[in-house]
PAZAPA-4460 file (N, C-alpha, C; in steps of 0.05 Angstrom, whole numbers, plus 32768, in hexadecimal, padded with zeros to 4 digits):
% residues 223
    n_x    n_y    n_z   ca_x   ca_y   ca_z    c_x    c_y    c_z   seq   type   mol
   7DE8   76C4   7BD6   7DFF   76D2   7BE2   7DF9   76DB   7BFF     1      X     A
   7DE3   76EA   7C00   7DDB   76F7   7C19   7DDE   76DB   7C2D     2      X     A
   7DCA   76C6   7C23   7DC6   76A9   7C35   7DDF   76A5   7C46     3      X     A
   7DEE   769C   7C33   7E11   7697   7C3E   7E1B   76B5   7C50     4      X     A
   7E13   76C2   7C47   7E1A   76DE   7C5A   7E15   76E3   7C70     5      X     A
   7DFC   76E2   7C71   7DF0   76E6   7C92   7DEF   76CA   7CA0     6      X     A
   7DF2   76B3   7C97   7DFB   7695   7CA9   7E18   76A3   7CB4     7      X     A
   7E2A   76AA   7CA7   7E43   76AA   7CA9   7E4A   76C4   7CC1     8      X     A
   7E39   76D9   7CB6   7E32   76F0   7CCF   7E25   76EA   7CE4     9      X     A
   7E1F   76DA   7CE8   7E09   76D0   7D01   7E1E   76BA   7D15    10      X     A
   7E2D   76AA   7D01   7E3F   7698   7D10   7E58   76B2   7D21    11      X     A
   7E5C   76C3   7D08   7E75   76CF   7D1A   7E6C   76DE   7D32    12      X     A
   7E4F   76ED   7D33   7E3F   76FD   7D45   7E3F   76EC   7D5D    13      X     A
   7E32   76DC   7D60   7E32   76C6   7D76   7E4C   76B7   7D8D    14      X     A
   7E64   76BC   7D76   7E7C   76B5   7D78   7E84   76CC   7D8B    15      X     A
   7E82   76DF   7D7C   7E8C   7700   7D8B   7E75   7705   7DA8    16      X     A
   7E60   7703   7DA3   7E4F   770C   7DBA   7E64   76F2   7DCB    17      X     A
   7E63   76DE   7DCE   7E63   76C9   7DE6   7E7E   76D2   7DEC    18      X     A
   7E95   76DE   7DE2   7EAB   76EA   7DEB   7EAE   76FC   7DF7    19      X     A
   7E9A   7715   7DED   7E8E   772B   7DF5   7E88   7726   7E19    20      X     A
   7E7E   7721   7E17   7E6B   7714   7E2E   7E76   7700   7E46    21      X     A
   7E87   76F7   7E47   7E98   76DE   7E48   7EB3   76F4   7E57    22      X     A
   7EBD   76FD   7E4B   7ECF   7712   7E51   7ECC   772C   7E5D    23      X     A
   7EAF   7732   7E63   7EA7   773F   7E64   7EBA   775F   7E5D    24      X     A
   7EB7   7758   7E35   7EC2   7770   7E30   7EB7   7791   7E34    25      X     A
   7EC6   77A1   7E2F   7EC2   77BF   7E31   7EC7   77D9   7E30    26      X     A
   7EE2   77CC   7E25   7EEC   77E3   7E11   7EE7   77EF   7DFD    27      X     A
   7EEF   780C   7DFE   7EE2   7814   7DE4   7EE5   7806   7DCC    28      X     A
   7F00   7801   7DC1   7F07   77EA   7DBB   7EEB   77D3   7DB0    29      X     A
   7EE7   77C2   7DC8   7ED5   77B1   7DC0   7EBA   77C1   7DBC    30      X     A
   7EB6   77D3   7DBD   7E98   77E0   7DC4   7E92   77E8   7DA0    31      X     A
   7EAC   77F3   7D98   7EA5   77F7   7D7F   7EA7   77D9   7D6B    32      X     A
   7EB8   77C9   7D78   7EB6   77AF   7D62   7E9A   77A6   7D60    33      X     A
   7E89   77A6   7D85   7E6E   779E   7D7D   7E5B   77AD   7D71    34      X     A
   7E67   77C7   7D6A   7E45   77D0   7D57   7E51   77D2   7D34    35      X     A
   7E6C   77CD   7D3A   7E6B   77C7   7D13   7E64   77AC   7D14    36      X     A
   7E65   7794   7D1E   7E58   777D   7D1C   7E3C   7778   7D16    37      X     A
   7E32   778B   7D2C   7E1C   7792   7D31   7E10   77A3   7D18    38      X     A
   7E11   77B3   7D0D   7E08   77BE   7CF9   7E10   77AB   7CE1    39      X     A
   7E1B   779E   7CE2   7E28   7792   7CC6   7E0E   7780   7CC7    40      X     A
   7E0E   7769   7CDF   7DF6   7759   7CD8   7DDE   7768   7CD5    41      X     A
   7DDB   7778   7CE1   7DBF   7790   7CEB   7DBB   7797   7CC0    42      X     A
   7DCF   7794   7CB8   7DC4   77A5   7C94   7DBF   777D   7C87    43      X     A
   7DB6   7769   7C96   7DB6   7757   7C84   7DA3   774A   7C8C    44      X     A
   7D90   7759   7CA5   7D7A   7746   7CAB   7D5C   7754   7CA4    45      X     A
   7D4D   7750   7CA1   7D32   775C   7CA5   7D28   7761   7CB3    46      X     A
   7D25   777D   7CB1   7D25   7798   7CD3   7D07   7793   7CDE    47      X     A
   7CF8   777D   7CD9   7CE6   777B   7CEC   7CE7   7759   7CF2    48      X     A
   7CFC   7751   7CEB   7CF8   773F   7D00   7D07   7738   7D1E    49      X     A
   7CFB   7730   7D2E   7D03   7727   7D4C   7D22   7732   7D53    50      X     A
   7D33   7721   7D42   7D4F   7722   7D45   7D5D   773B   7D40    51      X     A
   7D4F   7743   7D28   7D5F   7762   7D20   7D54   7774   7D31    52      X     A
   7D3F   7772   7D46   7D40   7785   7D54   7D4D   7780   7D6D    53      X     A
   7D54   7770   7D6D   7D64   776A   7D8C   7D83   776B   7D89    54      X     A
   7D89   7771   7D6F   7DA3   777B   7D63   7DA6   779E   7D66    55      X     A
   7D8B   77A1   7D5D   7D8B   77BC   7D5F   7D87   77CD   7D7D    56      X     A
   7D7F   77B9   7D89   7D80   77BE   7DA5   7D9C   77C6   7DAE    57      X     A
   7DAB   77B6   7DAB   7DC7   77B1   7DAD   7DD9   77CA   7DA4    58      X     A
   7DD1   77D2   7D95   7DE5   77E9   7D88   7DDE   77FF   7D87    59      X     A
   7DBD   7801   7DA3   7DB0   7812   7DA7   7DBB   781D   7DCA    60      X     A
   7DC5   7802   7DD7   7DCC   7804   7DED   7DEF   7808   7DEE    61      X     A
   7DF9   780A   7DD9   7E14   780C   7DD8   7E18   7829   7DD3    62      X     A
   7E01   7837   7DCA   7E0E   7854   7DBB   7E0F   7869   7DD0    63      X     A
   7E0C   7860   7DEA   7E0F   787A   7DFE   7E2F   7872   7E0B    64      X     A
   7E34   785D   7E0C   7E56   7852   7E10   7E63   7862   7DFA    65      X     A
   7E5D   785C   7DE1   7E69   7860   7DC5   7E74   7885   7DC5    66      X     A
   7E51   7890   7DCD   7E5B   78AC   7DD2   7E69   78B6   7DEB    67      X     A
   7E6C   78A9   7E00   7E78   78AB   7E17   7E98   78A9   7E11    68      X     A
   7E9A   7895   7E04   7EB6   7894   7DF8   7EC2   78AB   7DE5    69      X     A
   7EB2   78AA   7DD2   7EB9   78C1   7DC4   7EC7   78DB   7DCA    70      X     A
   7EA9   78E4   7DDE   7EAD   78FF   7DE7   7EC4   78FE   7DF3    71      X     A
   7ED7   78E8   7E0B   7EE2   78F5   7E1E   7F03   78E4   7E09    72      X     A
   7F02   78DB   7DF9   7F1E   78C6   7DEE   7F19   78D9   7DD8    73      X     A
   7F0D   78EA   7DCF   7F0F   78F7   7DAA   7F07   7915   7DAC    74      X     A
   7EE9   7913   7DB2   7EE6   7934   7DB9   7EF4   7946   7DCC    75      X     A
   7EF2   7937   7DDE   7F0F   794E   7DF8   7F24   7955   7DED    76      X     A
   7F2F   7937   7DE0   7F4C   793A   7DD4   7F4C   7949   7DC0    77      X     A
   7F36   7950   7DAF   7F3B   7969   7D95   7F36   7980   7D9C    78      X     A
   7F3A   798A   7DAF   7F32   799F   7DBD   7F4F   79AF   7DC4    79      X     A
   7F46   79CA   7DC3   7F65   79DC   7DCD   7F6B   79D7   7DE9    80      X     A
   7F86   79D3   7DEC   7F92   79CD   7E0B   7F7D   79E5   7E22    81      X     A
   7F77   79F3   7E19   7F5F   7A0A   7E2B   7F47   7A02   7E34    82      X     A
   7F41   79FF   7E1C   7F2B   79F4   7E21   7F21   79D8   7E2B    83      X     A
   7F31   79C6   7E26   7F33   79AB   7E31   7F38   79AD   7E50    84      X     A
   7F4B   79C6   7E5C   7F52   79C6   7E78   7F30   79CB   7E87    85      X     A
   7F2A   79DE   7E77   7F14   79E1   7E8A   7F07   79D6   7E8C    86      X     A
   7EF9   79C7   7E77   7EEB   79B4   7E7A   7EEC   79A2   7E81    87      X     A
   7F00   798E   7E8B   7F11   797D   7E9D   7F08   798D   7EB9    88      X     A
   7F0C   799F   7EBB   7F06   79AE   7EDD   7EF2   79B8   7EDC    89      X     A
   7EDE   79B7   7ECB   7EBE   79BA   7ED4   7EB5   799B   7ED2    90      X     A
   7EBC   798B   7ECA   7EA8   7971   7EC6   7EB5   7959   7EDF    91      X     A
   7EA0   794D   7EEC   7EA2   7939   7EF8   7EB9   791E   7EF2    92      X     A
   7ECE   7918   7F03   7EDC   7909   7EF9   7ECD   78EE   7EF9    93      X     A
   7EB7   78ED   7F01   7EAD   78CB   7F07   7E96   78D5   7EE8    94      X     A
   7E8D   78EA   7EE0   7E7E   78F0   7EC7   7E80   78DA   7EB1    95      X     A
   7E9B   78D1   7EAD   7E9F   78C0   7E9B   7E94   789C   7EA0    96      X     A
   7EAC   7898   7EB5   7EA9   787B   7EC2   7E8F   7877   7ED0    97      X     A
   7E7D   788C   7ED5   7E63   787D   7EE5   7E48   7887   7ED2    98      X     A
   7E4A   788B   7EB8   7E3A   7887   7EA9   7E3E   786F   7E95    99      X     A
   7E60   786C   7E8D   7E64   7857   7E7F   7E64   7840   7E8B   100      X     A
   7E65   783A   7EAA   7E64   781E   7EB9   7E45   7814   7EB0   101      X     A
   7E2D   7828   7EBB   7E1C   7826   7EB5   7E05   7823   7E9B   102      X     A
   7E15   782A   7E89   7E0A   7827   7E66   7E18   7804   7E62   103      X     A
   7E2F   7808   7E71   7E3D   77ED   7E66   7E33   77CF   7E73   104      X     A
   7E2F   77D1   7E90   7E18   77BC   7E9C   7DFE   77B7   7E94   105      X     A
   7DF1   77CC   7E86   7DD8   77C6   7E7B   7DD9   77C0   7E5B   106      X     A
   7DF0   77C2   7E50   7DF9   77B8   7E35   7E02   7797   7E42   107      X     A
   7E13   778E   7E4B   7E1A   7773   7E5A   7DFC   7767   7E59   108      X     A
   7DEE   7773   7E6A   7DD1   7760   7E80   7DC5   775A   7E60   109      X     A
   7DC8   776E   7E4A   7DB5   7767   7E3A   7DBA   774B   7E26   110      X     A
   7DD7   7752   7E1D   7DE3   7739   7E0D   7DEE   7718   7E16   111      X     A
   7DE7   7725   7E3A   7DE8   7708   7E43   7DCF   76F8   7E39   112      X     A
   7DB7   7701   7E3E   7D9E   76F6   7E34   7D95   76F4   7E1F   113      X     A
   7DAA   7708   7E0D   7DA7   7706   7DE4   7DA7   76DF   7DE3   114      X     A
   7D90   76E7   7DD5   7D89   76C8   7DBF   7D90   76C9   7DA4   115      X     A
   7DAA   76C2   7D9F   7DAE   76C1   7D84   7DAB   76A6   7D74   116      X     A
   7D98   76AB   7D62   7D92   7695   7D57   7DA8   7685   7D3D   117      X     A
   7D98   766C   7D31   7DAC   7665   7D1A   7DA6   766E   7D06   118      X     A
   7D97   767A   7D06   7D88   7683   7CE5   7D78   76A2   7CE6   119      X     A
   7D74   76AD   7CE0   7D66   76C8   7CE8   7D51   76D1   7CD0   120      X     A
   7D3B   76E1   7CD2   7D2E   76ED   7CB6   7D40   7705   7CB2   121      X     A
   7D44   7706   7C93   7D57   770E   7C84   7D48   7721   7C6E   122      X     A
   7D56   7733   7C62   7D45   7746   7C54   7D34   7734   7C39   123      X     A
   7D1B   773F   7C38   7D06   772F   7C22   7D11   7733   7C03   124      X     A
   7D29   774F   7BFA   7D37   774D   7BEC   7D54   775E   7BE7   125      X     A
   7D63   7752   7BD2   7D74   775F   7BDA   7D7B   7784   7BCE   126      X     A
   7D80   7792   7BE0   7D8E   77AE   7BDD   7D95   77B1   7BD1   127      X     A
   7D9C   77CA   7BC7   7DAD   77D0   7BA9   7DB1   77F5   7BAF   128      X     A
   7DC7   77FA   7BA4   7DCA   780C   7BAA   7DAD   7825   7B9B   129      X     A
   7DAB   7819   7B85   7D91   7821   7B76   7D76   782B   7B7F   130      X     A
   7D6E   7810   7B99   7D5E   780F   7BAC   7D60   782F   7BB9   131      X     A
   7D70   7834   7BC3   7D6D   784F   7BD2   7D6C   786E   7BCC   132      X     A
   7D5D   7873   7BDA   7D4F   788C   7BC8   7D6C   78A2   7BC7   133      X     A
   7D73   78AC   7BBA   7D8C   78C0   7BB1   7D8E   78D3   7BBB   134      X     A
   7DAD   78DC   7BD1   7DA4   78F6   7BDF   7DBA   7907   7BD4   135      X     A
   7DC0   7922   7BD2   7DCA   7932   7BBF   7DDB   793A   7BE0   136      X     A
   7DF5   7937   7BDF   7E08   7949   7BF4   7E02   7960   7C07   137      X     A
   7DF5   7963   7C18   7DE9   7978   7C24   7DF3   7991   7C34   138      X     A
   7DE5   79A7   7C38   7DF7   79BF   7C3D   7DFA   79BD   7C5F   139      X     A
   7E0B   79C7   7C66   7E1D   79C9   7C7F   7E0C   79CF   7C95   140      X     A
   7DF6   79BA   7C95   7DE1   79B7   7CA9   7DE4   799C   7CBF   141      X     A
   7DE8   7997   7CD5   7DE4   7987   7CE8   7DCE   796C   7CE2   142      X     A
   7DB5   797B   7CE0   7D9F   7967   7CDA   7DA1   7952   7CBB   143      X     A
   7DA9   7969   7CA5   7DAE   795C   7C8D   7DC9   794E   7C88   144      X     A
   7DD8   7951   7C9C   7DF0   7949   7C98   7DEA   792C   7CA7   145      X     A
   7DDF   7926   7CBE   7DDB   790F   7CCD   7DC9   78FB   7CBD   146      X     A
   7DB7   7906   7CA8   7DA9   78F8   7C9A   7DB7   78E9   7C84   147      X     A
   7DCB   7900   7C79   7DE1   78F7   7C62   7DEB   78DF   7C61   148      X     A
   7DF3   78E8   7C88   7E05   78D2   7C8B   7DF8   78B2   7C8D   149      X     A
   7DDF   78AE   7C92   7DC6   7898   7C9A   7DCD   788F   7C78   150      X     A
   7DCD   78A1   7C6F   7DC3   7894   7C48   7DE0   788A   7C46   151      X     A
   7DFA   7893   7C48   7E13   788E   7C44   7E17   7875   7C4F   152      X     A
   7E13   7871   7C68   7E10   7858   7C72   7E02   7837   7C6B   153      X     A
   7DF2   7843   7C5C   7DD4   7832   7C54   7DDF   7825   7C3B   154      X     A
   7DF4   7838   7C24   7E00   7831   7C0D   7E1A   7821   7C15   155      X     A
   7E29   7828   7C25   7E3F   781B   7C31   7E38   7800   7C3F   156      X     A
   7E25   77F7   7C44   7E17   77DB   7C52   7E11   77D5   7C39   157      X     A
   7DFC   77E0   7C21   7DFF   77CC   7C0B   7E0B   77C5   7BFA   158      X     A
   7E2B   77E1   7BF4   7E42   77CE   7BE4   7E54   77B7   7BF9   159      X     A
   7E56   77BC   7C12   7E60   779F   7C24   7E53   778B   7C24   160      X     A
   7E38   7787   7C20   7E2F   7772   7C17   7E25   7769   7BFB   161      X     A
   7E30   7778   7BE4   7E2C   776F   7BCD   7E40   7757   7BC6   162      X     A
   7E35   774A   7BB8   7E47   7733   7BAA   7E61   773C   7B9F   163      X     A
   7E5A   7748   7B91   7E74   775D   7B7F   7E7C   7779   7B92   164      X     A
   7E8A   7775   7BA5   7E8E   778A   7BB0   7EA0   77A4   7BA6   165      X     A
   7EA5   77BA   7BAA   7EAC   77CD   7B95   7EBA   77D5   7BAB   166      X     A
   7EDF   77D2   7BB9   7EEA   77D6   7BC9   7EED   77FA   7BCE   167      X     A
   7EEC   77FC   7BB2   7EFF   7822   7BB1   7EDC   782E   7BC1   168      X     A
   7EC4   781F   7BAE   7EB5   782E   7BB8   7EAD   7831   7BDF   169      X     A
   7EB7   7817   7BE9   7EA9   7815   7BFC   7EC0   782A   7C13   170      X     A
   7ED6   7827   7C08   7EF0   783B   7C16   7EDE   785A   7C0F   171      X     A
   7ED9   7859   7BF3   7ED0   787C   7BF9   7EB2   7886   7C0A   172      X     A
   7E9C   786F   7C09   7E8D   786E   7C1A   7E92   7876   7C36   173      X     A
   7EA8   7865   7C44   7EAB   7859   7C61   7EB9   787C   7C69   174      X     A
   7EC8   7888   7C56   7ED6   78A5   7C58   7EC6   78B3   7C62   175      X     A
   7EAF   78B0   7C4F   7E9F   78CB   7C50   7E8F   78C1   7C6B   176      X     A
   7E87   78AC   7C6D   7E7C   78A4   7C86   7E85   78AE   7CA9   177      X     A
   7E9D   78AF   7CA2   7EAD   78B2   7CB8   7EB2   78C9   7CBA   178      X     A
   7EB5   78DC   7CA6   7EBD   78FB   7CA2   7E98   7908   7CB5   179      X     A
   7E8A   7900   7CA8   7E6B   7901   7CAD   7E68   78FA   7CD2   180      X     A
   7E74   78E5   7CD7   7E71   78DE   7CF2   7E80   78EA   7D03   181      X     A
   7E97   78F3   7CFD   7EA9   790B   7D08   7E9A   791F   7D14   182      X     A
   7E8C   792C   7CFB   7E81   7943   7CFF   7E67   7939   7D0B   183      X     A
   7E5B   792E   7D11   7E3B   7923   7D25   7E48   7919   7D47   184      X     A
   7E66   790E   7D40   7E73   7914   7D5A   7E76   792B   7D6E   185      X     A
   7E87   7938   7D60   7E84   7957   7D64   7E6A   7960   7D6C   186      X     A
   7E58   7960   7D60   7E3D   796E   7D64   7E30   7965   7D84   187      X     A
   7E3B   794A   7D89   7E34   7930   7D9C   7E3D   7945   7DB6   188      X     A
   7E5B   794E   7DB1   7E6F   7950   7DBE   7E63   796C   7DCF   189      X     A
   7E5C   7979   7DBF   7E53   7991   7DCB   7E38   7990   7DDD   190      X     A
   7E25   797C   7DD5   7E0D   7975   7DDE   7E11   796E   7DFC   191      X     A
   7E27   7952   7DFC   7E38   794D   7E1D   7E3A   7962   7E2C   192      X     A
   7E49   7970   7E1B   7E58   7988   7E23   7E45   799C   7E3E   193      X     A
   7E2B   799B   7E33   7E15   79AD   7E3C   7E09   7999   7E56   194      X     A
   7E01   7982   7E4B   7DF6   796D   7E63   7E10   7975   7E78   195      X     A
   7E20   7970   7E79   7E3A   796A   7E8E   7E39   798B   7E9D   196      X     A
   7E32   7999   7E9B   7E26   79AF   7EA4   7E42   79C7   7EA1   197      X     A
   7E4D   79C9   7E88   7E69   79DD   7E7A   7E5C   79F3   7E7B   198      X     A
   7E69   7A01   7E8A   7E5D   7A1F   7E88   7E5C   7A2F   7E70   199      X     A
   7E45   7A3F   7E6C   7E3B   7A4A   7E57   7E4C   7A58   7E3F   200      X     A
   7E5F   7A60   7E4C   7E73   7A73   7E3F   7E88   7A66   7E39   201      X     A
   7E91   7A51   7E3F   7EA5   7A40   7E36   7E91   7A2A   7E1D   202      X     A
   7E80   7A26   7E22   7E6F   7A19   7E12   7E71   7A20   7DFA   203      X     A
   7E6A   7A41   7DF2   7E6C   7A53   7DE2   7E7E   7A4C   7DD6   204      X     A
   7E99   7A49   7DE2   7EAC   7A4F   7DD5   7EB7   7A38   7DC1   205      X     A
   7EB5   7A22   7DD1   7EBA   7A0A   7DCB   7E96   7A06   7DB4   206      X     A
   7E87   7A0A   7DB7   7E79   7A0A   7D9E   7E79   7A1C   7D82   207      X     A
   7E8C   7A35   7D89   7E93   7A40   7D70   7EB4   7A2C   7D61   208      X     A
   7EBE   7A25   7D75   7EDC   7A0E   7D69   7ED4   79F9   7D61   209      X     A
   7EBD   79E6   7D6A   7EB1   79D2   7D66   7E9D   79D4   7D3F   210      X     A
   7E92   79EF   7D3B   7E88   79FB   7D28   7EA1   79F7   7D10   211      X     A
   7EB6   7A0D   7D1A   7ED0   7A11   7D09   7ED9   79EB   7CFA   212      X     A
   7ECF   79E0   7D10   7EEB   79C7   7D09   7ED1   79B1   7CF5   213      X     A
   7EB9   79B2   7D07   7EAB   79A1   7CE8   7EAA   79B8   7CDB   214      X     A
   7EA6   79C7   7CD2   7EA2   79DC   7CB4   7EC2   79CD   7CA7   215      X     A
   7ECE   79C6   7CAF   7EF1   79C5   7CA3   7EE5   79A5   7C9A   216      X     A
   7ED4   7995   7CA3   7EDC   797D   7CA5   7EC9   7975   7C8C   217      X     A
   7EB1   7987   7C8C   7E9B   798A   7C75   7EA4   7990   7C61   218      X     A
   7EB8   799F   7C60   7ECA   79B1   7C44   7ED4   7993   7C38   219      X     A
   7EE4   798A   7C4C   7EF8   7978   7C47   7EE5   795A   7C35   220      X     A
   7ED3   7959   7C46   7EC3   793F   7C35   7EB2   7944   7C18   221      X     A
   7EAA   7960   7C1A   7E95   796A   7C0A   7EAB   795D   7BF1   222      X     A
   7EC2   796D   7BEE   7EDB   796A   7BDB   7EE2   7958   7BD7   223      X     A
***
C-alpha cells in the first residue's frame, strides 16, 4: 500500500513543484498547498534519508512566509478594531512585503535546484497508531499544548495513510489539529507582535485578549 502511495505522492510532488516554480507561485494560497503536500509526503519517507530532508528543508523555509501570513491576514484581523488601529500605526508598512519578498526568493532559489527523484527511501516499517507513545490531553500550557499538537498530527498522518482509512476519525483529528494550531498562532502572533517593536503597554493589552481568546478556544476543543 505504502509502495503505490509514495510513487503516486512523489509523481504529484514533482508535478506541483515544476508549477510552483514555473509560475513562480506565492500566494498564501499556494504557500499553504505546498507544505500540506509537503508534509503528506514528508510522513511517508524515511527521515534520514537524502530526500526527506530536502523536503524538510522545504517546509522549513516556508514557515516564516506561513507565519507572516498569518499574523497580518488572521491575527490582525481577530483583533479589536483598537487595537488593530494601533498597531497598523506603530508597525512598518513595508514590515510585511519586505520580509515576505525575501523568505519567498530564498524558498524559489531553493526548489529551483530541488532534485526530486523517482523513487525515494521510505519508512523501514509501517506506523500504526499503536506505534506511538500515548499522550493524555494537556493542561492550558503553551509548551504542552504545542507538543499535543506534534502527537495529534503524527496520528492524523497515520490514519491518512492507512489502507483502511477511518474518515470520521481523521475529520476529528484534523479539528483538534487546527483548534491546537489556532491557539500556537496566537501565541506566534504576539511573539511578531514584540519583534515589530509594539509598544509595551499595548502589548499588554493585546496579550491579556490574546490569553482570553485561546483559553475559549482550549475550552472549546478540550470538550
Amino acid at each position: 500500500m505504502e509502495n503505490a502511495l509514495l510513487a503516486k505522492k512523489l509523481e504529484k510532488f514533482k508535478e506541483f513543484i515544476n508549477r510552483f516554480t514555473k509560475k513562480s507561485l506565492q500566494s498564501a494560497d499556494d504557500i499553504h498547498t505546498l507544505r500540506i503536500k509537503c508534509r503528506e509526503l514528508f510522513s511517508l519517507l524515511d527521515k534520514e534519508g537524502a530526500f526527506a530532508k530536502s523536503v524538510k528543508k522545504v517546509i522549513s523555509l516556508s514557515n516564516e512566509i506561513r507565519d507572516i501570513d498569518v499574523f497580518f491576514d488572521d491575527y490582525l484581523e481577530s483583533l479589536p478594531k483598537k487595537y488593530r488601529k494601533k498597531v497598523l500605526e506603530q508597525i512598518s508598512e513595508k514590515a510585511k512585503e519586505g520580509g515576505r519578498k525575501k523568505e519567498i526568493n530564498e524558498l524559489h532559489k531553493y526548489l529551483k535546484n530541488l532534485k526530486i527523484p523517482n523513487s525515494a527511501e521510505q519508512k523501514t516499517e509501517e506506523k500504526t497508531e499503536q506505534n506511538l507513545v500515548a499522550m493524555e490531553f494537556p493542561k492550558f500550557d503553551k509548551k504542552k499544548l504545542h507538543k499535543y499538537r506534534i502527537y495529534i498530527k503524527k496520528r492524523l498522518y497515520v490514519e491518512k495513510n492507512s489502507s483502511s482509512k477511518d474518515e470520521k476519525k481523521i475529520k476529528s483529528l484534523t479539528e483538534t489539529k487546527d483548534a491546537l494550531g489556532a491557539i500556537n498562532d496566537n501565541y506566534n502572533g504576539l511573539e511578531r507582535l514584540r519583534s515589530y517593536g509594539v509598544k509595551e503597554k499595548l502589548h499588554e493589552k493585546i496579550e491579556k485578549f490574546t490569553q482570553e481568546e485561546n483559553q475559549k478556544l482550549y475550552e472549546a476543543v478540550k470538550n
